[in-house]
Structure formats: structure tokens, C-alpha cells
C-alpha positions, 0 to 999 in steps of 0.5 A: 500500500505505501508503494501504490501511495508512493507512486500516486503522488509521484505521479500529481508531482510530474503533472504539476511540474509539467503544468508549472512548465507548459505555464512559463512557455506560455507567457508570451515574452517578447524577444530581448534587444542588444545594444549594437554598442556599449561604451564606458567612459567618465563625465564631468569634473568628478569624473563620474563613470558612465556607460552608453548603450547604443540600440538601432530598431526599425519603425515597427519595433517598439521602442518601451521594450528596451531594458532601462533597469539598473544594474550593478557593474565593477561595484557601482549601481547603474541608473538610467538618466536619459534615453535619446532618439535620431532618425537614421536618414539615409538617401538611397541612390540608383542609376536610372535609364529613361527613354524618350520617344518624339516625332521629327520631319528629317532624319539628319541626325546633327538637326535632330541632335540640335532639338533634343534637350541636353537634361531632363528632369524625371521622377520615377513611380517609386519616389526617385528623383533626379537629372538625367542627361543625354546619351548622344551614341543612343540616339536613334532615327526610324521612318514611319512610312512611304509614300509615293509622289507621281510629277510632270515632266516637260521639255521642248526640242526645235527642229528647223528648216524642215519643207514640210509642216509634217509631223511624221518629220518630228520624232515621237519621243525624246530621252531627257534626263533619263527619262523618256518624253513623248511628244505632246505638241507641235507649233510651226512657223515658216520663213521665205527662202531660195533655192540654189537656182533661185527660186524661191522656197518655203522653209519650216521650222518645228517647236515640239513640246514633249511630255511624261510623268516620273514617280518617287518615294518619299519618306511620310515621317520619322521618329526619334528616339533617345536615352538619357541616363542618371543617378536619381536618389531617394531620401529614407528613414529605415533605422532609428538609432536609441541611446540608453545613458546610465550613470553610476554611483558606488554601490552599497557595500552590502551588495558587493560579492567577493570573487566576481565583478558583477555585485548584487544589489540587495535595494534593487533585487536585480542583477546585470543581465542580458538587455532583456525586455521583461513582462509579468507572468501570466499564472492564469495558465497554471489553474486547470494543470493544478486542479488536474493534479489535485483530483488525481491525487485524490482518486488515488487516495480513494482507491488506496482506502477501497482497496484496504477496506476490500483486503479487510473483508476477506 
């Protein structure tokens, strides 16, 4: 019967123990922040010793949860005096490539290059801004399109001294400058002259327009396209750097513990730790674990009792 006894309450110990552990798991604390930095050093006439520490947390941390409590170092009590915040403005710089496109009536680059602008202003979708300037080797020349132009082309040829005003003596076309001309038109004149006997002739003299088309294609349009690159930059505040200043005063002397450099403050109850945010203990957690282990215990000792009233009876 001690033996069963003995194991039963074994057995509520581990469930409290378990329950006191599942509790502390619980408690939600939140993570600790270290100080990027620790500096010591002495201020003022008396050269009072002092220590700085340096935390850097983003926007979204909060900023109460930095240890600020006392703490004993080297025989001297540190106290909190003042807690300094600064921004951590940074500016971010990008180099940046922009592309512009623009209508032009020529495709001779020196004209093209005379009308673009040598800067450009530009700020980007995401907040950059800055001054790009003109990449002359990107400038680029492409033609929208053709058309084709259809012109008249005229000339005249003169042929005198022809004795008949025939037009079966005027030829039927001409070549001018490449190009074939047929005839169009015939205008005639005549003047009075003699022959080599003497007798008189009439001579004519033949102005023969000709005519015919010529085509060419021509370009409707050109567009021009250029890059203008740069650095553009962006102002940010990613980091806010905190600074944790603590003075110092001799410790009580009490509190001093031979053999360490750390001394315990018996005021304070408190101890140089790992800068560690600390948060009350939820116990709320511990009620249902304990009342478990307590009707345990007690169906085990009802159980002890109804099996010694059993061996009694026989």
C-alpha cells in the first residue's frame, strides 16, 4: 500500500511540474534587444563613470521594450538618466535609364541632335528623383512610312528648216534626263527662202513640246528616339538609432560579492543581465494543470482506502 501511495503522488508531482512548465512557455515574452554598442567612459569634473548603450530598431519595433533597469557593474549601481532618439536618414541612390520617344520631319541626325534637350528632369513611380542627361551614341532615327509622289515632266526640242509642216518629220519621243518624253505638241512657223537656182522656197521650222510623268518615294515621317541616363536618389528613414545613458554611483557595500565583478544589489533585487525586455507572468495558465493534479491525487487516495477496506473483508 505505501508503494501504490508512493507512486500516486509521484505521479500529481510530474503533472504539476509539467503544468508549472507548459505555464512559463506560455507567457508570451517578447524577444530581448542588444545594444549594437556599449561604451564606458567618465563625465564631468568628478569624473563620474558612465556607460552608453547604443540600440538601432526599425519603425515597427517598439521602442518601451528596451531594458532601462539598473544594474550593478565593477561595484557601482547603474541608473538610467536619459534615453535619446535620431532618425537614421539615409538617401538611397540608383542609376536610372529613361527613354524618350518624339516625332521629327528629317532624319539628319546633327538637326535632330540640335532639338533634343541636353537634361531632363524625371521622377520615377517609386519616389526617385533626379537629372538625367543625354546619351548622344543612343540616339536613334526610324521612318514611319512611304509614300509615293507621281510629277510632270516637260521639255521642248526645235527642229528647223524642215519643207514640210509634217509631223511624221518630228520624232515621237525624246530621252531627257533619263527619262523618256513623248511628244505632246507641235507649233510651226515658216520663213521665205531660195533655192540654189533661185527660186524661191518655203522653209519650216518645228517647236515640239514633249511630255511624261516620273514617280518617287518619299519618306511620310520619322521618329526619334533617345536615352538619357542618371543617378536619381531617394531620401529614407529605415533605422532609428536609441541611446540608453546610465550613470553610476558606488554601490552599497552590502551588495558587493567577493570573487566576481558583477555585485548584487540587495535595494534593487536585480542583477546585470542580458538587455532583456521583461513582462509579468501570466499564472492564469497554471489553474486547470493544478486542479488536474489535485483530483488525481485524490482518486488515488480513494482507491488506496477501497482497496484496504476490500483486503479487510476477506
Amino acid at each position: 500500500m505505501k508503494r501504490i501511495f508512493t507512486i500516486l503522488c509521484a505521479l500529481a508531482l510530474v503533472m504539476a511540474g509539467s503544468a508549472t512548465a507548459l505555464a512559463a512557455e506560455d507567457t508570451g515574452q517578447s524577444a530581448s534587444y542588444y545594444p549594437i554598442s556599449v561604451e564606458e567612459y567618465t563625465y564631468g569634473d568628478f569624473d563620474e563613470l558612465r556607460i552608453n548603450k547604443t540600440y538601432q530598431l526599425s519603425l515597427s519595433d517598439d521602442p518601451s521594450l528596451i531594458p532601462t533597469e539598473d544594474f550593478i557593474r565593477n561595484g557601482r549601481r547603474y541608473y538610467l538618466l536619459d534615453m535619446t532618439r535620431k532618425d537614421e536618414v539615409g538617401v538611397d541612390i540608383q542609376t536610372h535609364t529613361e527613354t524618350v520617344t518624339k516625332p521629327s520631319d528629317t532624319n539628319s541626325l546633327e538637326t535632330i541632335l540640335q532639338r533634343l534637350d541636353a537634361e531632363m528632369e524625371v521622377t520615377t513611380e517609386d519616389g526617385y528623383v533626379g537629372i538625367l542627361r543625354l546619351d548622344h551614341t543612343s540616339v536613334q532615327v526610324t521612318t514611319d512610312g512611304y509614300a509615293t509622289k507621281t510629277s510632270t515632266l516637260t521639255a521642248s526640242r526645235s527642229y528647223p528648216n524642215l519643207s514640210e509642216a509634217d509631223t511624221s518629220l518630228i520624232p515621237k519621243s525624246i530621252e531627257d534626263k533619263g527619262k523618256t518624253l513623248t511628244l505632246g505638241d507641235v507649233k510651226w512657223s515658216e520663213t521665205a527662202d531660195v533655192d540654189g537656182e533661185g527660186n524661191p522656197v518655203t522653209r519650216y521650222t518645228a517647236t515640239a513640246s514633249y511630255t511624261g510623268t516620273a514617280s518617287s518615294r518619299y519618306a511620310t515621317g520619322y521618329t526619334v528616339s533617345a536615352s538619357y541616363t542618371g543617378e536619381v536618389s531617394k531620401a529614407n528613414c529605415a533605422v532609428v538609432t536609441y541611446t540608453a545613458i546610465f550613470g553610476s554611483e558606488k554601490a552599497p557595500e552590502e551588495s558587493e560579492a567577493p570573487g566576481g565583478n558583477e555585485q548584487h544589489d540587495p535595494t534593487s533585487g536585480q542583477t546585470e543581465a542580458p538587455d532583456t525586455a521583461k513582462e509579468p507572468v501570466d499564472l492564469s495558465g497554471l489553474k486547470r494543470p493544478v486542479m488536474i493534479g489535485v483530483v488525481v491525487l485524490a482518486l488515488g487516495v480513494g482507491g488506496m482506502f477501497a482497496y484496504k477496506k476490500f483486503r479487510e473483508r476477506r
